[in-house]
Each structure stands twice: as C-alpha cells, then as structure tokens.
N, C-alpha and C positions, 0 to 999 in steps of 0.2 A: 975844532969840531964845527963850531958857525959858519967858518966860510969853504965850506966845503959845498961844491957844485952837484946835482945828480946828473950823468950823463943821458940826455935822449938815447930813449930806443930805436935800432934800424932794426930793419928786417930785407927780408932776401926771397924776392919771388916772382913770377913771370906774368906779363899783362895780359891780361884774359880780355878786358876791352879798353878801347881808346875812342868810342865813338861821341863819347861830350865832350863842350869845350872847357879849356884847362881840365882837365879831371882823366884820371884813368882807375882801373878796378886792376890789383895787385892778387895773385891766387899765391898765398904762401902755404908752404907743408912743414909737419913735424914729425916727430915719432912720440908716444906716450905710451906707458908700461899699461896694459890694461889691469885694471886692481883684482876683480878675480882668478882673471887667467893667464895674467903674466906674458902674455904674448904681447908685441910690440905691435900699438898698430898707427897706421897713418893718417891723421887727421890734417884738414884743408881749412884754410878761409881766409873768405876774400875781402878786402881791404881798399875804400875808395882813397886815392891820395891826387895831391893836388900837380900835377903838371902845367906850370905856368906858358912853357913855348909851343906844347903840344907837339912834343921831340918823340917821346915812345909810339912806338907799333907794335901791334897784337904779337905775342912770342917774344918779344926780348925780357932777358932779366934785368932787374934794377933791383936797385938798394932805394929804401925808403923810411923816413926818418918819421918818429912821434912829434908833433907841433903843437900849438894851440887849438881849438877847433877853428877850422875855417867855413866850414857849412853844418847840417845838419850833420850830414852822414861823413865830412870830413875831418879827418885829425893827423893826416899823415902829408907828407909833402916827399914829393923826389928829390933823390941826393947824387944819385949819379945811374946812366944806364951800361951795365958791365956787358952785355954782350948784346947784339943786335940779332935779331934773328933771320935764321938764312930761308929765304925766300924758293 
C-alpha cells in the first residue's frame, strides 16, 4: 500500500489564449447534475499551463497535466497538442 504512486491529473480543453511567453490559458468544460433541478448543466474554466516552446495556437485542443506550481497562477504543464486548429 506504501508504494503505491497517485497518477497526475490531465485534463482536455481548447486554448483560449497564447499571447505570453511559455504560458497559455486552457478553457476546459464539464457537465454537473444541478442539485435542485437535476438538470445537467455546463460549467467552464480556464486553466493557465505552462508551454515551454510556445507550440499552441488559439483553438487547438490539448491535453494538460497537474504539476508542481510553477508560477503564481500556474500548476499545470502541456502534455501533448491533439488537434491543431483549422485556420
């Protein structure tokens, strides 16, 4: 039971901006049961992660992993960009 590892978190969502350097802003969505009304609704939020080559551009998706903090507002780092967005 001691040596067992927790796996970091990724997450899956489209770059909303890319205008600092290394860093981009990640918008990820879910669904969540609303507790009175039991309706399913859509909730958003956006997630600064660390892009080291400054590869993404606004509208591609990526996958992005939980890290250390690396800045204030950073704790997430990019792990791979799944689809590049069409132009």
């Amino acid at each position: 039971m001691a040596d067992q590892v927790k796996k970091a978190r990724t997450m899956q969502g489209v770059v909303v901006s890319n205008g600092m350097q290394d860093s981009i802003v990640v918008l990820t969505s879910r669904y969540i049961k609303h507790a009175k009304y039991k309706k399913f609704v859509k909730k958003s939020t956006k997630i600064m992660a660390h892009d080291a080559e400054n590869a993404c551009g606004v509208g591609d998706t990526v996958t992005i992993q939980e890290t250390a903090p690396i800045s204030k507002n950073k704790s997430w780092t990019l792990l791979s960009i799944d689809e590049k967005a069409k132009i």
